[in-house]
C-alpha positions in Angstrom: 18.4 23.6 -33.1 21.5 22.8 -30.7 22.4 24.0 -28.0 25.6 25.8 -29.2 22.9 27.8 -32.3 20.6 29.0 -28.7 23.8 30.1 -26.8 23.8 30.4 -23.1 21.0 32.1 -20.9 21.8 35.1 -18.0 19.1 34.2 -15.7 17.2 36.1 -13.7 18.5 37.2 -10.4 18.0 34.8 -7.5 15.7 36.4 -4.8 16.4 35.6 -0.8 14.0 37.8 0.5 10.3 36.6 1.3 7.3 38.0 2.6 3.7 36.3 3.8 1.3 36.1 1.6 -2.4 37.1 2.6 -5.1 35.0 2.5 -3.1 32.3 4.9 -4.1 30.8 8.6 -0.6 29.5 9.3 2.4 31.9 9.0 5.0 29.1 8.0 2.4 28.3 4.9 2.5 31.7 4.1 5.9 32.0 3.6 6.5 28.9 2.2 4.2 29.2 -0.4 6.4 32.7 -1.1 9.6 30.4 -1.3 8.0 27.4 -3.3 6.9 30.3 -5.9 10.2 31.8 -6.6 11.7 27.7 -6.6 9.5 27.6 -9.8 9.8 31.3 -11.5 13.4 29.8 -11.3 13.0 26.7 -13.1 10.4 28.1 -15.8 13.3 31.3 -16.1 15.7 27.9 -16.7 13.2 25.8 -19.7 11.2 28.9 -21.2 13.4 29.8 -24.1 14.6 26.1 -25.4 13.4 24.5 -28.1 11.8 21.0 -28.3 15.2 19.3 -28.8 16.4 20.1 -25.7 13.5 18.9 -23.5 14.3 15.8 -25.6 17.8 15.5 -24.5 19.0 12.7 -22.1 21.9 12.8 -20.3 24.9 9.8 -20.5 24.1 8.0 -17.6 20.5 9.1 -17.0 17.0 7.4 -17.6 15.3 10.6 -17.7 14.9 13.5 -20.1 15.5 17.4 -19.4 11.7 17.3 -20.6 10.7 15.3 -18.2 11.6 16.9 -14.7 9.4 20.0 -15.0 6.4 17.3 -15.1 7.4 15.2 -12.4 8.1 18.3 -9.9 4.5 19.5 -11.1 2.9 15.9 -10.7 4.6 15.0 -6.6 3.7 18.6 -5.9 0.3 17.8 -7.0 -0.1 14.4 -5.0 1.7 15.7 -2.2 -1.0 18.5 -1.7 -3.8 16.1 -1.9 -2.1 14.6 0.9 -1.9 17.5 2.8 -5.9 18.8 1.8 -7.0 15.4 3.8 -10.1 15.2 2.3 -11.0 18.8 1.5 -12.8 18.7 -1.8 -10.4 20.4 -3.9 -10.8 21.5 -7.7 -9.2 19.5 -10.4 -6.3 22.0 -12.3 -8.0 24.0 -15.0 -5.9 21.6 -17.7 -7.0 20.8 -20.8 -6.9 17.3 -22.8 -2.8 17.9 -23.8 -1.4 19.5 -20.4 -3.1 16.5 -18.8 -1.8 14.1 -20.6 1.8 15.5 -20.4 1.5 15.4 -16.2 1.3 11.7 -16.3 4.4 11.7 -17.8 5.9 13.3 -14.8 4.7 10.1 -12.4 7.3 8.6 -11.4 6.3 4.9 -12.9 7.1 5.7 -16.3 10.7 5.7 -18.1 11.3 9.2 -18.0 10.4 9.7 -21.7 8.0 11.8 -22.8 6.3 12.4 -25.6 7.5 14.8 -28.8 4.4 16.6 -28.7 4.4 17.5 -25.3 8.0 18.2 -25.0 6.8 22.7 -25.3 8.3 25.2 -23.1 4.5 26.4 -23.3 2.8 23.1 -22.0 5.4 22.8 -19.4 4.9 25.9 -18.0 1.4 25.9 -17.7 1.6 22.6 -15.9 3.5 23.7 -13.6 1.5 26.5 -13.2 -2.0 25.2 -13.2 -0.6 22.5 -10.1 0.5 25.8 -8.2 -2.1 28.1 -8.3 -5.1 25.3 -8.2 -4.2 22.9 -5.7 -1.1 24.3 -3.9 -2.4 27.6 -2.8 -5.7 26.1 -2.1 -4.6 23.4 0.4 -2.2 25.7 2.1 -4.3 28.5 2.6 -6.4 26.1 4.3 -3.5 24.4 6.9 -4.4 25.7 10.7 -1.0 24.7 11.7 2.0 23.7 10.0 3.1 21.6 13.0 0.0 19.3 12.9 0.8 15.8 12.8 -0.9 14.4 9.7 -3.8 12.0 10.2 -1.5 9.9 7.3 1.5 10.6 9.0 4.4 8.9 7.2 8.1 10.1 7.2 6.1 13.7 6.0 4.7 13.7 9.4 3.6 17.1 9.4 2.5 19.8 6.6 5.4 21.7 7.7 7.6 18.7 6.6 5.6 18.0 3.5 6.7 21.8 2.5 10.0 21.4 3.5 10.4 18.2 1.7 8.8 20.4 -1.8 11.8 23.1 -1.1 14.4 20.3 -1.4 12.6 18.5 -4.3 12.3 21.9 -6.5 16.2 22.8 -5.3 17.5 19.4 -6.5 15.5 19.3 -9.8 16.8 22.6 -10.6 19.9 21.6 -10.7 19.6 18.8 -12.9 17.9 21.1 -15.3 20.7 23.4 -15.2 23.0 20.8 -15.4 21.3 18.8 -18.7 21.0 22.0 -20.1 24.8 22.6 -20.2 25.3 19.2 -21.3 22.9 19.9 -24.1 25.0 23.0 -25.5 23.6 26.3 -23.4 24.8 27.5 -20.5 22.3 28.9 -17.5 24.0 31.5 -15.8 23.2 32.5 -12.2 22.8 36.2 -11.3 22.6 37.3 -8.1 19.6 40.1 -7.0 20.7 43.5 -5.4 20.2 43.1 -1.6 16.9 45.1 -0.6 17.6 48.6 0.8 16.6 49.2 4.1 
C-alpha cells in the first residue's frame, strides 16, 4: 500500500488542558505524567492506521525509519526512568519475546533500521505502552520531590528536568513522524479540541 491508496488522517483533537493524577507524592509528577500521556495518545493517533510499508519508509536525507522512532521514544523513556527509580526494584514491562526484541531497535546504537516483522502499528503501540504504564507511572508515583537533585546528577539534574527533557523528546519525534508520514504519501492533519467550558 502507498501512501496516496491510505489517504490523509484528521487526527484527533490536541488537548491543552491537564489535571493531577492520583496516586502521586509530587504535584509536578502528577501532571507531568498527564502531559507525557496525551504526548503519546498523539503519536500512536499519528502510526495506528499505516501499514507496514510506511514504518519501513526512510526519508532522503535521514538514517532512520518512520518505524523506528516510536521504539526509540519508548526505549530513552524506559532508561531514563530507571534513572530516575535510583535503585527502586522496579518490574520489567509485561513484554513478550517479539515486543522485546523490537525495543532494542529503538536504542540508539543501531542504524535506525528495524526489522519487517516488527515494523506493526500493533507491536508499536504496545511498546510504547507497556514502557508507560510499567515503569513510567511506577517511578513517578514514587518521586518525593521533583526538584531533588539526582544522586546521578548529569545535565538531567533533577527528576523535574528528566521530565521536562521527555516533553521535548516526545514533541520533536512527533514531528518527524508527521513529517515522514507526509513524505510517505498521507497527510496527518491537526485538529484543535473545543476549549473546556467553565
Amino acid at each position: 500500500m502507498t501512501g496516496k491508496e491510505l489517504g490523509d488522517k484528521r487526527g484527533r483533537p490536541r488537548r491543552y488542558d491537564f489535571h493531577a493524577q492520583d496516586g502521586y507524592r509530587d504535584t509536578f509528577a502528577a501532571y507531568a505524567v498527564s502531559a507525557l500521556q496525551e504526548l503519546m495518545e498523539r503519536v500512536i493517533d499519528q502510526i495506528e492506521d499505516l501499514p507496514p510499508e510506511a514504518f519501513g519508509y526512510t526519508a532522503p536525507s535521514s538514517w532512520f525509519c518512520l518505524g523506528w522512532l516510536p521504539l526509540h521514544l519508548a526505549v530513552s523513556e524506559h532508561s531514563e526512568m530507571v534513572r530516575l527509580a535510583e535503585g527502586l526494584d522496579l518490574p520489567p514491562p509485561p513484554l513478550d519475546k517479539q515486543t522485546l526484541s523490537a525495543l532494542k531497535y529503538g536504542a540508539l546504537e543501531t542504524d535506525g533500521t528495524v526489522p519487517a516483522e516488527l515494523n506493526r502499528a500493533p507491536l508499536l503501540i504496545a511498546a510504547m505502552r507497556a514502557v508507560r504504564n510499567s515503569v513510567t507511572v511506577a517511578v513517578c508515583r514514587r518521586i518525593p520531590d521533583a526538584q531533588r537533585r539526582l544522586k546521578d546528577a548529569g545535565k538531567l539534574s533533577t527528576a523535574q528536568s528528566v521530565l521536562m527533557h521527555q516533553f521535548w523528546h516526545w514533541s520533536y519525534h512527533s514531528g518527524h513522524i508527521g513529517l515522514m508520514r507526509l513524505e510517505w504519501g498521507s497527510d496527518y492533519q491537526w485538529v484543535m479540541a473545543e476549549a473546556p467550558h467553565s
